[in-house]
Structures are given as C-alpha cells and as structure tokens.
mmCIF file of the N, C-alpha and C atoms, coordinates in Angstrom:
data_MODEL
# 
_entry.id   MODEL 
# 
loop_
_atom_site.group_PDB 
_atom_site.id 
_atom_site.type_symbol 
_atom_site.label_atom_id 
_atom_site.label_alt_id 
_atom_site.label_comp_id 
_atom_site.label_asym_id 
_atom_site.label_entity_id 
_atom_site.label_seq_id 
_atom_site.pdbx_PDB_ins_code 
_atom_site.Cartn_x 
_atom_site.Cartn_y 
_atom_site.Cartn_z 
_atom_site.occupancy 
_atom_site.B_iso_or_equiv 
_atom_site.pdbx_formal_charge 
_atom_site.auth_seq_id 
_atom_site.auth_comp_id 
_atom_site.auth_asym_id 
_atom_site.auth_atom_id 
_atom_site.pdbx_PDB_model_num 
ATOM 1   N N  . UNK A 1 1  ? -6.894 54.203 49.258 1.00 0.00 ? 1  UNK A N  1 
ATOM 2   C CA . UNK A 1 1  ? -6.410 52.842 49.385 1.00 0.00 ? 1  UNK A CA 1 
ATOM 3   C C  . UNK A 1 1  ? -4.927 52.801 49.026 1.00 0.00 ? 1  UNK A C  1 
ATOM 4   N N  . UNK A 1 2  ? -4.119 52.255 50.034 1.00 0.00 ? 2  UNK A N  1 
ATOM 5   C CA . UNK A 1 2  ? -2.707 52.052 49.591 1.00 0.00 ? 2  UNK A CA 1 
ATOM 6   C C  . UNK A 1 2  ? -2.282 50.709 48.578 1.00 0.00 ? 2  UNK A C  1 
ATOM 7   N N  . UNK A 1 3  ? -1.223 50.857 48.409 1.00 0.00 ? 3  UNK A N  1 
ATOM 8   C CA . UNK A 1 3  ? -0.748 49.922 47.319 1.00 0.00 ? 3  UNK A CA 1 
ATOM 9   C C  . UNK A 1 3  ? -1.215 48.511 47.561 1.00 0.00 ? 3  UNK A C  1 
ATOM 10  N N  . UNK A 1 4  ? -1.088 47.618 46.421 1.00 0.00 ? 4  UNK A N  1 
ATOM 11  C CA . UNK A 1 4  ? -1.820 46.056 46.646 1.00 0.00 ? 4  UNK A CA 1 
ATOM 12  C C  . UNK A 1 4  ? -0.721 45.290 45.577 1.00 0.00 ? 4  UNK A C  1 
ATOM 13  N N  . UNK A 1 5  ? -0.440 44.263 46.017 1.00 0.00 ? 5  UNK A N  1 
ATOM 14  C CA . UNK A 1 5  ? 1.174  43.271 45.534 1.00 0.00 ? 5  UNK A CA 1 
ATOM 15  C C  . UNK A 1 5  ? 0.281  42.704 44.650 1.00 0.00 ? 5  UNK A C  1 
ATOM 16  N N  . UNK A 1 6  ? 0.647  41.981 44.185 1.00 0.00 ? 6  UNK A N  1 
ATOM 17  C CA . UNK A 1 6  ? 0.176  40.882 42.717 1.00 0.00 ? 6  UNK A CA 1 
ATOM 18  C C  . UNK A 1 6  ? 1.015  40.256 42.480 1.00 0.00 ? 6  UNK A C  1 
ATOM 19  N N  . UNK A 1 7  ? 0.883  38.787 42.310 1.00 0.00 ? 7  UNK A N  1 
ATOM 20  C CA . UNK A 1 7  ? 1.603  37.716 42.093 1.00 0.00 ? 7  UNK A CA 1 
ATOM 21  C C  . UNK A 1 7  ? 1.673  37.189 40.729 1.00 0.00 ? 7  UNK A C  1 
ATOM 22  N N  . UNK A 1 8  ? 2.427  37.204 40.387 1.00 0.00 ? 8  UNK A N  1 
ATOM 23  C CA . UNK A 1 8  ? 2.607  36.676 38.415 1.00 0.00 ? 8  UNK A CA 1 
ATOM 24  C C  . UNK A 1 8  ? 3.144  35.646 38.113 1.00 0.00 ? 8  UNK A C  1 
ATOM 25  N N  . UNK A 1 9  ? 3.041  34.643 37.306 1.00 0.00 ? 9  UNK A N  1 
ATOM 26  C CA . UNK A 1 9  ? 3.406  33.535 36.907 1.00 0.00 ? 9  UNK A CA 1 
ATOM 27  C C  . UNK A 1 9  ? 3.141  33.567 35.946 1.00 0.00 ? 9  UNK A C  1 
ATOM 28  N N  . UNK A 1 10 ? 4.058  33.264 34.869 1.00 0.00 ? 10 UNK A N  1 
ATOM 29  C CA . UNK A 1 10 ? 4.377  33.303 33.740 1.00 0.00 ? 10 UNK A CA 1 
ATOM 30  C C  . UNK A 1 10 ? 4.808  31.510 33.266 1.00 0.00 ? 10 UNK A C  1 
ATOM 31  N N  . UNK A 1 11 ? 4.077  31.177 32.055 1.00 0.00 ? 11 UNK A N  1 
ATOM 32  C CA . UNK A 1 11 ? 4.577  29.943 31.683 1.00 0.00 ? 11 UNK A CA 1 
ATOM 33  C C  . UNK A 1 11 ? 5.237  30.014 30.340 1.00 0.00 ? 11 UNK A C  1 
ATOM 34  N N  . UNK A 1 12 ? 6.077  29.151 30.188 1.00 0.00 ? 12 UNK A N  1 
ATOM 35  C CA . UNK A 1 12 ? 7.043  29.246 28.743 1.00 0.00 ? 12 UNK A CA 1 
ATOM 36  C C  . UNK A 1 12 ? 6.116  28.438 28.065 1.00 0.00 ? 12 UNK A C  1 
ATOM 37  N N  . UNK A 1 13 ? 6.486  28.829 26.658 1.00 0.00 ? 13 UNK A N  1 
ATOM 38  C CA . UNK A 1 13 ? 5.542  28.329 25.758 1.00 0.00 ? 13 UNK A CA 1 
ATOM 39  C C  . UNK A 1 13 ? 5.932  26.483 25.148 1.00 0.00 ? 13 UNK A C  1 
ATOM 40  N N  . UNK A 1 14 ? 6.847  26.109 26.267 1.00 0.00 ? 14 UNK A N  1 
ATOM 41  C CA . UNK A 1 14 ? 7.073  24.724 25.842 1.00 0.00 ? 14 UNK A CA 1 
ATOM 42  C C  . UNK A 1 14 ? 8.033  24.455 27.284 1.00 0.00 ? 14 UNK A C  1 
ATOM 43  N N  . UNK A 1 15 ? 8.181  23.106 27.666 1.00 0.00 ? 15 UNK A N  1 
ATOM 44  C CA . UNK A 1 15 ? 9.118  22.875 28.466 1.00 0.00 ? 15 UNK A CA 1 
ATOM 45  C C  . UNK A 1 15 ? 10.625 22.853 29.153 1.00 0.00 ? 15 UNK A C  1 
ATOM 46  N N  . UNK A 1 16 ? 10.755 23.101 27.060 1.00 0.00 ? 16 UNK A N  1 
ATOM 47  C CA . UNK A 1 16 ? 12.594 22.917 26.813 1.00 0.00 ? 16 UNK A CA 1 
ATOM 48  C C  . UNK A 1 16 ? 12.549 24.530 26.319 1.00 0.00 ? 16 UNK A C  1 
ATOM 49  N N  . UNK A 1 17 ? 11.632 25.241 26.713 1.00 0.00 ? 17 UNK A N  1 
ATOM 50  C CA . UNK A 1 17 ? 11.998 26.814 25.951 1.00 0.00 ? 17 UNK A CA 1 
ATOM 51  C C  . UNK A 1 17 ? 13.815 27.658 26.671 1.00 0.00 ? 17 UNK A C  1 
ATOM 52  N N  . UNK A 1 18 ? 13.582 26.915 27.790 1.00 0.00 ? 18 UNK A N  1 
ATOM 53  C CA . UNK A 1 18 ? 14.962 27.643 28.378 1.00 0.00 ? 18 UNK A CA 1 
ATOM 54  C C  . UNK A 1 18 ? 16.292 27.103 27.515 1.00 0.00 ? 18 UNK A C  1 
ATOM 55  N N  . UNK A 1 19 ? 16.091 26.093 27.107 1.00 0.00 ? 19 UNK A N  1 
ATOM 56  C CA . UNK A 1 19 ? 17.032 25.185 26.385 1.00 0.00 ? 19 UNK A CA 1 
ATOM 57  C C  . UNK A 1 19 ? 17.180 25.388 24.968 1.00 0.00 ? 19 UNK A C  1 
ATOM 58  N N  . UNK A 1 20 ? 15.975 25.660 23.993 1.00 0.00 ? 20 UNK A N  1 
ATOM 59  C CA . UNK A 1 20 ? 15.825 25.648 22.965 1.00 0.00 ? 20 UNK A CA 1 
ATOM 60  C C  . UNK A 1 20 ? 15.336 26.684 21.844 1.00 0.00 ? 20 UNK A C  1 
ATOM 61  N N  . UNK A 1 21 ? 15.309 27.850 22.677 1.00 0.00 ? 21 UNK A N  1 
ATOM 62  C CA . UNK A 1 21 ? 14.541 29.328 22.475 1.00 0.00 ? 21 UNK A CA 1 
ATOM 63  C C  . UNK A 1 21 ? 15.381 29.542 20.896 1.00 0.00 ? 21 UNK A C  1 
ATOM 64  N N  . UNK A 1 22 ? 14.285 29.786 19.981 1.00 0.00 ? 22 UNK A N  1 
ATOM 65  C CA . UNK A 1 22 ? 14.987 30.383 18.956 1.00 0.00 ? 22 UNK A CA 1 
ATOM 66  C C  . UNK A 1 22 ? 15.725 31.566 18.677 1.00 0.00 ? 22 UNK A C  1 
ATOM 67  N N  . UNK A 1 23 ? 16.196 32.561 17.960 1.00 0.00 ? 23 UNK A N  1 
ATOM 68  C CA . UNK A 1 23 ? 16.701 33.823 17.707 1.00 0.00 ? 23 UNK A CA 1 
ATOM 69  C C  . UNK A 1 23 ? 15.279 34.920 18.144 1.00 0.00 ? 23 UNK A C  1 
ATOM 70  N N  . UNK A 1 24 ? 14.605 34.851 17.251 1.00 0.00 ? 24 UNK A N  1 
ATOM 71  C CA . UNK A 1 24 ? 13.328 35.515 17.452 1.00 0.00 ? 24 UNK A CA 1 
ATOM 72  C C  . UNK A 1 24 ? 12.473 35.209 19.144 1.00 0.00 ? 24 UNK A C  1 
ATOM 73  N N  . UNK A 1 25 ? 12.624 34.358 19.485 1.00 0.00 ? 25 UNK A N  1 
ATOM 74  C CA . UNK A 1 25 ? 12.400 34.473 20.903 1.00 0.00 ? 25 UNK A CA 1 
ATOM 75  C C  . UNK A 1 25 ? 13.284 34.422 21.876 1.00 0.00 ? 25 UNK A C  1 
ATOM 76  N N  . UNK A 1 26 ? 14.570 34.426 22.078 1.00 0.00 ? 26 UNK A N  1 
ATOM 77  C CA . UNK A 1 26 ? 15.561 35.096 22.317 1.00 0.00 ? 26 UNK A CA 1 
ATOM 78  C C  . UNK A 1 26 ? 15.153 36.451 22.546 1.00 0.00 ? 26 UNK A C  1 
ATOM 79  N N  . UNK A 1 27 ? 14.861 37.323 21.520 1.00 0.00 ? 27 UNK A N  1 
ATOM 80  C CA . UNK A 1 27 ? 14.852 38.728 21.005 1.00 0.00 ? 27 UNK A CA 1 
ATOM 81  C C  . UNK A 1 27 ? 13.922 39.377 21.911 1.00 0.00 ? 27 UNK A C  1 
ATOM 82  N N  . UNK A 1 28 ? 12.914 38.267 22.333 1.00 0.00 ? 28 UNK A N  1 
ATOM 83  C CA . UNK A 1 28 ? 11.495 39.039 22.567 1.00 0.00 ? 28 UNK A CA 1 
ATOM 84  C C  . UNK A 1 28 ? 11.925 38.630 24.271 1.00 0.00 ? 28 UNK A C  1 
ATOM 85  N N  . UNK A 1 29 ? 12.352 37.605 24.442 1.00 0.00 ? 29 UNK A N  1 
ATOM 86  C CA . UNK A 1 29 ? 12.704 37.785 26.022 1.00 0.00 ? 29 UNK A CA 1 
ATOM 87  C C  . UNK A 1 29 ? 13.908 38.498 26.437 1.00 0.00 ? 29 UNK A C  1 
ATOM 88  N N  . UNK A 1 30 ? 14.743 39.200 25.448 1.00 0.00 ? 30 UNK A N  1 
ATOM 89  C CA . UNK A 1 30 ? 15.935 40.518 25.499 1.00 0.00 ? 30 UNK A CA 1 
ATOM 90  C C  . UNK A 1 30 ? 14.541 41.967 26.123 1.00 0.00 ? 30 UNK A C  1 
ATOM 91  N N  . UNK A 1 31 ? 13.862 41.594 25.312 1.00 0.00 ? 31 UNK A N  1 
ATOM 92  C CA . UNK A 1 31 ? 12.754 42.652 25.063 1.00 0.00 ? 31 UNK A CA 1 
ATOM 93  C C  . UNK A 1 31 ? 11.956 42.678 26.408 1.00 0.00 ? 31 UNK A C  1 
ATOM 94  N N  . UNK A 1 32 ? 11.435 41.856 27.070 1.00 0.00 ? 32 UNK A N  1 
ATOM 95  C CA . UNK A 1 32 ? 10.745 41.875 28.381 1.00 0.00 ? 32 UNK A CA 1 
ATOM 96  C C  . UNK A 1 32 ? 11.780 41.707 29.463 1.00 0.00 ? 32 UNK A C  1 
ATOM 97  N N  . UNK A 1 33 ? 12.961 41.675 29.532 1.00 0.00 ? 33 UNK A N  1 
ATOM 98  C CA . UNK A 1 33 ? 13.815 42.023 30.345 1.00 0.00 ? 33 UNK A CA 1 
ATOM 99  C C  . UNK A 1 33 ? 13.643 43.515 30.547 1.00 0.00 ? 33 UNK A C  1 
ATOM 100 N N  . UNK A 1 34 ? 14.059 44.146 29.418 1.00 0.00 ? 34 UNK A N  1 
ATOM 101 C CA . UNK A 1 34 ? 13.976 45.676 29.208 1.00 0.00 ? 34 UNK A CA 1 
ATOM 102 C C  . UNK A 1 34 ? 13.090 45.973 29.958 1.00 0.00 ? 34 UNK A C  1 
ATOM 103 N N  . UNK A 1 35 ? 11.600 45.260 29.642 1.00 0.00 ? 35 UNK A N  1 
ATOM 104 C CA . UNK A 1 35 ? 10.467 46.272 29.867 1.00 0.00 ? 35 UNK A CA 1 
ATOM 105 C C  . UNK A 1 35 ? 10.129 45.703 31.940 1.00 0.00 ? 35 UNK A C  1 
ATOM 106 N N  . UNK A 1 36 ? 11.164 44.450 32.280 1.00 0.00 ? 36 UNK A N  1 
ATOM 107 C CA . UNK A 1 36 ? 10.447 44.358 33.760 1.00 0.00 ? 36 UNK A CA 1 
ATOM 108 C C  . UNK A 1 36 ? 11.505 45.690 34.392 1.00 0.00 ? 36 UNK A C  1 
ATOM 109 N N  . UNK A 1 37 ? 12.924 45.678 33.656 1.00 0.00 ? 37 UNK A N  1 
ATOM 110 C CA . UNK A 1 37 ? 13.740 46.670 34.551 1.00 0.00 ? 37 UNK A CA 1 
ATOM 111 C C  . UNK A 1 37 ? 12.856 48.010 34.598 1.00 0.00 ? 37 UNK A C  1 
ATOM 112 N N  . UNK A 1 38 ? 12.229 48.239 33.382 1.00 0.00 ? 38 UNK A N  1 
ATOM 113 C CA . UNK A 1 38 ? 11.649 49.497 33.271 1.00 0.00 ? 38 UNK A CA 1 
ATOM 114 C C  . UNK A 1 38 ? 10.977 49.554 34.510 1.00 0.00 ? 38 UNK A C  1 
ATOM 115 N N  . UNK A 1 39 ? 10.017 48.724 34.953 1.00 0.00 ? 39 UNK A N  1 
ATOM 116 C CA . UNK A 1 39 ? 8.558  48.407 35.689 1.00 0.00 ? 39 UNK A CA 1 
ATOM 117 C C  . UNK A 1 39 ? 9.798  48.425 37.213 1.00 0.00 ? 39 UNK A C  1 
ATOM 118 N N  . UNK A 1 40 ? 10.658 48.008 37.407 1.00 0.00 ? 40 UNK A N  1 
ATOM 119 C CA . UNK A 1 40 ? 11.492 47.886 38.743 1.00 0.00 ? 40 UNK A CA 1 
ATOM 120 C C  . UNK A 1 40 ? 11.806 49.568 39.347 1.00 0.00 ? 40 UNK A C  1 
ATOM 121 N N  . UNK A 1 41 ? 12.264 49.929 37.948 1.00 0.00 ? 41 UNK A N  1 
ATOM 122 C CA . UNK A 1 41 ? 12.755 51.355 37.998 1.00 0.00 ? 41 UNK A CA 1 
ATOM 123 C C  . UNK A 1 41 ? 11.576 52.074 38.882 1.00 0.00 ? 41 UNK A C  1 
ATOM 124 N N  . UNK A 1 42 ? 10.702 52.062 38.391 1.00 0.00 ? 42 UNK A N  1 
ATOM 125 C CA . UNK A 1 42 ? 8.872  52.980 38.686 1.00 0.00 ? 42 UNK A CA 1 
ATOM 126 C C  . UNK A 1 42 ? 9.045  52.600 39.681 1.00 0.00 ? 42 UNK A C  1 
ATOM 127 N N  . UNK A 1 43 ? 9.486  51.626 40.394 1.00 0.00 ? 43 UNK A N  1 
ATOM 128 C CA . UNK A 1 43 ? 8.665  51.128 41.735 1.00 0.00 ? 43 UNK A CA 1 
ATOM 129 C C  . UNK A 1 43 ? 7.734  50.348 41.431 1.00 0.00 ? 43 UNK A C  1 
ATOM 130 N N  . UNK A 1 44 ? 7.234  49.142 40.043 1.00 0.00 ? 44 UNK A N  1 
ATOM 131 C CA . UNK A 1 44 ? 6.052  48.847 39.858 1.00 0.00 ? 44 UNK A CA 1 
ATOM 132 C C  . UNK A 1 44 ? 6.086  47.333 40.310 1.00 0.00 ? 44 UNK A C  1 
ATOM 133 N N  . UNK A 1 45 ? 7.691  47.220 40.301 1.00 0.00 ? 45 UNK A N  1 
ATOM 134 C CA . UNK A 1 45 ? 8.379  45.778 39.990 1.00 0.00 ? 45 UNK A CA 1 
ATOM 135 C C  . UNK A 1 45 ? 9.190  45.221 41.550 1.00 0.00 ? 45 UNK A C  1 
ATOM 136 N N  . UNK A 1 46 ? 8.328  44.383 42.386 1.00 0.00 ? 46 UNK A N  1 
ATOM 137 C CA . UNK A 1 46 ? 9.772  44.199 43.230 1.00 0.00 ? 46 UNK A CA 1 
ATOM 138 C C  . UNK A 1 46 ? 10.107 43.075 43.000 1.00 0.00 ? 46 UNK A C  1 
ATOM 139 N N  . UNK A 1 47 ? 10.338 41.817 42.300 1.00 0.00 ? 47 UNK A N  1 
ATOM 140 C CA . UNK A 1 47 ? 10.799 40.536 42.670 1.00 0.00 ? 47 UNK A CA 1 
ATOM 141 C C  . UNK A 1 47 ? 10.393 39.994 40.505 1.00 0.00 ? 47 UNK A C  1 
ATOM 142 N N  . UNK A 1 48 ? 11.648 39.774 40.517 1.00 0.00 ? 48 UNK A N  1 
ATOM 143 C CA . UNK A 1 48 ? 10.865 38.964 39.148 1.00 0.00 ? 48 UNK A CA 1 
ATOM 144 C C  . UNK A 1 48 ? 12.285 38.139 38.655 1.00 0.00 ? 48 UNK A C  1 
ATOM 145 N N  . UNK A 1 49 ? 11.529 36.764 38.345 1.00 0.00 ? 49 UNK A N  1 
ATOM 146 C CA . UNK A 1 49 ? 12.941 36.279 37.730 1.00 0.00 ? 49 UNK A CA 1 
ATOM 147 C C  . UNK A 1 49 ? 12.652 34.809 37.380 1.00 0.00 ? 49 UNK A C  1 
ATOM 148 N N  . UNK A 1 50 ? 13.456 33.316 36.632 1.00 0.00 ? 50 UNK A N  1 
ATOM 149 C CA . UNK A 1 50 ? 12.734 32.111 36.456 1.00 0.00 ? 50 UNK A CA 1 
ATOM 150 C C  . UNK A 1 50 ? 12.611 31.487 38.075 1.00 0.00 ? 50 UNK A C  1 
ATOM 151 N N  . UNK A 1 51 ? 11.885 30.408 37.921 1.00 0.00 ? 51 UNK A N  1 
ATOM 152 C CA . UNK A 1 51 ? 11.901 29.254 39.143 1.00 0.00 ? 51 UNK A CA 1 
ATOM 153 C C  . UNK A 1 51 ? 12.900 28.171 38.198 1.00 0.00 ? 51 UNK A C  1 
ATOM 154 N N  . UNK A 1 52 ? 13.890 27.775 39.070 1.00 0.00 ? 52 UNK A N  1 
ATOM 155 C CA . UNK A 1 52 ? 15.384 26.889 38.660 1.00 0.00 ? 52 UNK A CA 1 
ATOM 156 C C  . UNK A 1 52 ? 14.961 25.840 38.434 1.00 0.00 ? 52 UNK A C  1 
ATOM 157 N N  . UNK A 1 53 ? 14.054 25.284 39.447 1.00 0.00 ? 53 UNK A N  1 
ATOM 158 C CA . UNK A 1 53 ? 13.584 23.734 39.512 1.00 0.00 ? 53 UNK A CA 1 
ATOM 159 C C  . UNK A 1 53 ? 12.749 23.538 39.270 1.00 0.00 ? 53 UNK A C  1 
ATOM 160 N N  . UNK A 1 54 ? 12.185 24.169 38.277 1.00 0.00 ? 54 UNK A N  1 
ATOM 161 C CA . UNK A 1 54 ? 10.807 23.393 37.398 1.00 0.00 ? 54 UNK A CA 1 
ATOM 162 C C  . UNK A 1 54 ? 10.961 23.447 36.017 1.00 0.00 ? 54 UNK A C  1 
ATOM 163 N N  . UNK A 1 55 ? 9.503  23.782 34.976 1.00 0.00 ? 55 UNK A N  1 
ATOM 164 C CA . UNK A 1 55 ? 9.586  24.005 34.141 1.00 0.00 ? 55 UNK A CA 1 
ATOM 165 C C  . UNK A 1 55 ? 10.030 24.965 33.193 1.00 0.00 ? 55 UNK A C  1 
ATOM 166 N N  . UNK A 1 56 ? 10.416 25.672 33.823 1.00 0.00 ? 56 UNK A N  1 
ATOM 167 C CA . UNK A 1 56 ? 10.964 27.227 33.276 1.00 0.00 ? 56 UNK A CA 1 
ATOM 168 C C  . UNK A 1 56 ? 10.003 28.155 33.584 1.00 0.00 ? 56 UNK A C  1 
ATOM 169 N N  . UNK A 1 57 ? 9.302  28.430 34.970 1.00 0.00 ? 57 UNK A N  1 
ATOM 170 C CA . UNK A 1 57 ? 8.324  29.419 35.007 1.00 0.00 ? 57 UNK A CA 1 
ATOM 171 C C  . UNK A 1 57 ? 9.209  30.200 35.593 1.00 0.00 ? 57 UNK A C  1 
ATOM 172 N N  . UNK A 1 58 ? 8.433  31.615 35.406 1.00 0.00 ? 58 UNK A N  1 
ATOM 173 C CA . UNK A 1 58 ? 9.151  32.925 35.573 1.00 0.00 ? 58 UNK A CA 1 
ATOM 174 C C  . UNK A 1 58 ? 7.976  33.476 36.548 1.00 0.00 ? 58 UNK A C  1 
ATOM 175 N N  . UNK A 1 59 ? 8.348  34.256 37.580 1.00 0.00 ? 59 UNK A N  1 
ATOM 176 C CA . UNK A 1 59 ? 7.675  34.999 38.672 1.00 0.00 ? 59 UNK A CA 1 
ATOM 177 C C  . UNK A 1 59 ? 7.897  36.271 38.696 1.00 0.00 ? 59 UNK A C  1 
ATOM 178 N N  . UNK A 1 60 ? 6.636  36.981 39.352 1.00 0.00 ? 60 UNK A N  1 
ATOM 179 C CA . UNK A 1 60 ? 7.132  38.326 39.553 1.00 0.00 ? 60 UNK A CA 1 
ATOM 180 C C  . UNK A 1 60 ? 6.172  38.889 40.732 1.00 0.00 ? 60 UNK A C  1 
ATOM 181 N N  . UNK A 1 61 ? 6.888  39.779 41.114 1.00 0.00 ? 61 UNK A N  1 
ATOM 182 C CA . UNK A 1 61 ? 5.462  40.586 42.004 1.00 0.00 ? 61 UNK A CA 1 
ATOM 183 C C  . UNK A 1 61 ? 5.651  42.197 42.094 1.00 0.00 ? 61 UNK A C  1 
ATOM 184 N N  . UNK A 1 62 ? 4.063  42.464 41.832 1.00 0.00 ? 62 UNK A N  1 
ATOM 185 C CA . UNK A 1 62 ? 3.968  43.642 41.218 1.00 0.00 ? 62 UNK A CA 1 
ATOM 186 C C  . UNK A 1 62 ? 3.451  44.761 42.233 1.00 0.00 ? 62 UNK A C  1 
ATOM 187 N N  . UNK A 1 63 ? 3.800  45.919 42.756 1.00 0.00 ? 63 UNK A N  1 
ATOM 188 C CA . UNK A 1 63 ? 2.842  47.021 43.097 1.00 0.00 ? 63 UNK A CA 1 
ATOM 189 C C  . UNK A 1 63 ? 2.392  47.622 42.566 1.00 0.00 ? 63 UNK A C  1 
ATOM 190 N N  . UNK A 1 64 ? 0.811  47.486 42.583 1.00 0.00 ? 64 UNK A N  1 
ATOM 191 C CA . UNK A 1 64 ? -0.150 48.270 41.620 1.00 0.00 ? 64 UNK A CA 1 
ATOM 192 C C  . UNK A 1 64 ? -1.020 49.073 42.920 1.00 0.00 ? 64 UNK A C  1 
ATOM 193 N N  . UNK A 1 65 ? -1.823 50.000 42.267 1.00 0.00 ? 65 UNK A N  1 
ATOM 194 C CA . UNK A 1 65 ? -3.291 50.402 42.647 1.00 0.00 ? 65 UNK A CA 1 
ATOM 195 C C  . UNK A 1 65 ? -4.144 49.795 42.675 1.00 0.00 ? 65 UNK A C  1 
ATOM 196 N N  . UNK A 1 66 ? -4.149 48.898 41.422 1.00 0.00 ? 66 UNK A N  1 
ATOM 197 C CA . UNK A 1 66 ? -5.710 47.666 41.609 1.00 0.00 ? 66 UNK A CA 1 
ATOM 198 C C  . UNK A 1 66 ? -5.142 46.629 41.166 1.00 0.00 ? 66 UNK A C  1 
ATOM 199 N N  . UNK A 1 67 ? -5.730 45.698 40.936 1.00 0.00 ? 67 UNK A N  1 
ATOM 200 C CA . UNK A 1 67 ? -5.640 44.087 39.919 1.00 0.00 ? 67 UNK A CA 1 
ATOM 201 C C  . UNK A 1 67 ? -6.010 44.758 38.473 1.00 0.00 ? 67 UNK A C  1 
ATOM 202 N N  . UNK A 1 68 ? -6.402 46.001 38.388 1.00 0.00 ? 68 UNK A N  1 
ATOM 203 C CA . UNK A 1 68 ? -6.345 46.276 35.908 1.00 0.00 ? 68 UNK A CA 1 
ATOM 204 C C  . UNK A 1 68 ? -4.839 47.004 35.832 1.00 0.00 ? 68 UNK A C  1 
ATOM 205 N N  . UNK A 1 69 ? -4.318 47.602 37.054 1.00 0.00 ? 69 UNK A N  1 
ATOM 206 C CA . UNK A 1 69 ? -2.846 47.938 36.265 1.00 0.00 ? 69 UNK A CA 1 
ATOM 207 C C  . UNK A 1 69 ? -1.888 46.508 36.860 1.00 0.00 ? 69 UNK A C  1 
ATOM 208 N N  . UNK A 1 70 ? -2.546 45.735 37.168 1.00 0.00 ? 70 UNK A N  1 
ATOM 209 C CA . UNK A 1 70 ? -1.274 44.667 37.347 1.00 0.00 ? 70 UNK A CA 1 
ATOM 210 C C  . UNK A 1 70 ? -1.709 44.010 35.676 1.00 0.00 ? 70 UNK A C  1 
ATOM 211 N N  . UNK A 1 71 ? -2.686 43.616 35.723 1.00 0.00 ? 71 UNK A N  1 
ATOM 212 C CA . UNK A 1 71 ? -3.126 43.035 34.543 1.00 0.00 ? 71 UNK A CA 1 
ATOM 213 C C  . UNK A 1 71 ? -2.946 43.733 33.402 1.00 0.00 ? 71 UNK A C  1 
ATOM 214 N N  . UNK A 1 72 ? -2.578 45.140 33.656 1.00 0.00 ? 72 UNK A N  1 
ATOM 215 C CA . UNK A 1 72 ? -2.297 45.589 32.333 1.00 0.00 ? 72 UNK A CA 1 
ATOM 216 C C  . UNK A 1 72 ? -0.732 45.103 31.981 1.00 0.00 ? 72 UNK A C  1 
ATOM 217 N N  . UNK A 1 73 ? 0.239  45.402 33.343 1.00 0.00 ? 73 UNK A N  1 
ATOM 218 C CA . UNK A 1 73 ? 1.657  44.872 33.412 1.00 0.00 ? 73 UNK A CA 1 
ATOM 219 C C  . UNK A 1 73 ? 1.784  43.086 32.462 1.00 0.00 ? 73 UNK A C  1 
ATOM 220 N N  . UNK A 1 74 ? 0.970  42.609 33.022 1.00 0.00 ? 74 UNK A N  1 
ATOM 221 C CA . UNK A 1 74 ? 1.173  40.958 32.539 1.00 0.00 ? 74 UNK A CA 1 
ATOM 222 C C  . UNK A 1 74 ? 0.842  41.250 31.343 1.00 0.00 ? 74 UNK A C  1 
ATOM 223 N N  . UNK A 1 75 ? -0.046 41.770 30.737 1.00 0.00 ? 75 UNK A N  1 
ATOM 224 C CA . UNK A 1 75 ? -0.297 41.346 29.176 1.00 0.00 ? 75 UNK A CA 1 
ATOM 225 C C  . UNK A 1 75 ? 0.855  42.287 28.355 1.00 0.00 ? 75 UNK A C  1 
# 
C-alpha cells in the first residue's frame, strides 16, 4: 500500500492564545515548530501552518503509512 495524507487540525487552548501566549507557551510552540520542520525534513510533513481568519487553528497534512503513525505525529 502506498502512502495515505492525513489532515490535522489543531485547536489553541483559548481564543486569544495567538495574542496572549505566555513565556512557557511561547517555549512549547518554539518547540513544535522544531519538531513539524523535523517531520517536513523526513518527508512526513507537507503543508502545516495557522488559519489567519479564525480562531487561531493551525493545520497540517501528513504522509504516513496508516492513520497510528499520523496519530502518533499529532499527539
């Protein structure tokens, strides 16, 4: 079986998080930057980034083997 895309949506943990992110979460979204370039690098990662005009959701889409290594990617 060849590769299979996966669609990700990610929600911020409040509405104003783009606006109001503390130091410590700051840190941790420095930190999953790192880890989507990592996932881009592999080939695991093609598309990831916020949606402008909403709530601050973040998208991505993934090439995996199944839906448990995409799901392993999201968690």
């Amino acid at each position: 079986m060849g590769p299979t895309h996966f669609f990700y949506l990610i929600h911020p943990p409040r509405p104003t998080f783009v606006h109001d992110a503390t130091p410590d979460e700051r840190a941790i979204m420095g930190a999953h930057f790192v880890y989507l370039q990592e996932l881009a690098e592999r080939g695991k990662l093609l598309l990831a980034g916020p949606l402008l005009d909403g709530p601050g959701w973040g998208i991505g889409i993934f090439k995996t083997a199944d839906a448990a290594e995409a799901r392993s990617f999201a968690e």
